[in-house]
N, C-alpha and C positions, 0 to 999 in steps of 0.2 A: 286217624287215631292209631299211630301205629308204634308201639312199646319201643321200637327198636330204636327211634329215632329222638326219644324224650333225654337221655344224654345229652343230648347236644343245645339244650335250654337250660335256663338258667330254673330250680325249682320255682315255684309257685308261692313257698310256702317264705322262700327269701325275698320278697318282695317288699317293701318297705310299707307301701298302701294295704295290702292283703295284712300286712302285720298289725296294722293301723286300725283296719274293721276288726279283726280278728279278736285287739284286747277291748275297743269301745262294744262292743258283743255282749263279751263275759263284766263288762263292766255293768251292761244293762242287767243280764241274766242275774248278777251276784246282788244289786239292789231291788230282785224281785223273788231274790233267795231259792234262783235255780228253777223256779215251779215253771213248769208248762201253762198250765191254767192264768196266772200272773201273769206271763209275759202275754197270752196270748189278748188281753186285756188289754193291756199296755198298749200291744200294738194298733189293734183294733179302735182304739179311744184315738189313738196317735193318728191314723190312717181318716177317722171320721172327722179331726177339725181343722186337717189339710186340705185348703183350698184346691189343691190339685189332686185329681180323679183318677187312681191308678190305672181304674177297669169300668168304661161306663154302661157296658151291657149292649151296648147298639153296634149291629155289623156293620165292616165296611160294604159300602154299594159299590158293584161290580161295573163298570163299563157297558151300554148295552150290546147286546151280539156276544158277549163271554160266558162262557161257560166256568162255575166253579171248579178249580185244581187244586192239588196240594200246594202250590207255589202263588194262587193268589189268599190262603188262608191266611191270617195275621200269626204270627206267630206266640207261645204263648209267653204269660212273664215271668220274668227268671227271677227267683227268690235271692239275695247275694247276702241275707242275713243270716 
């Protein structure tokens, strides 16, 4: 992460897909009239009758003879909302 070098990319924010999340977002946010509380509902109703299990609670099992490191920890999940 080095400031000096972000020039030479292309922004983040002209990305065609980023632009794409970005207005279906606010499209959610404005049919739930902005509120924190709303959305956080929304999402949470959304999240519980998807079949697919973001975060199941159960660690991964380690190899035996390994010792835990910072590089066999899972890493954590990345919110893109």
């Amino acid at each position: 992460m080095h400031a000096g070098r972000s020039h030479r990319r292309e922004s983040v924010t002209s990305d065609r897909i980023v632009q794409e999340v970005r207005r279906i977002r606010k499209e959610i946010e404005a049919e739930h009239g902005n509120s924190w509380q709303a959305l956080e509902r929304y999402y949470m109703e959304k999240q519980a009758s998807s079949p697919a299990r973001l975060f199941t609670g159960k660690p991964k099992r380690l190899p035996r003879g390994r010792k835990p490191t910072g590089r066999n920890l899972p890493s954590a999940p990345r919110n893109i909302l």
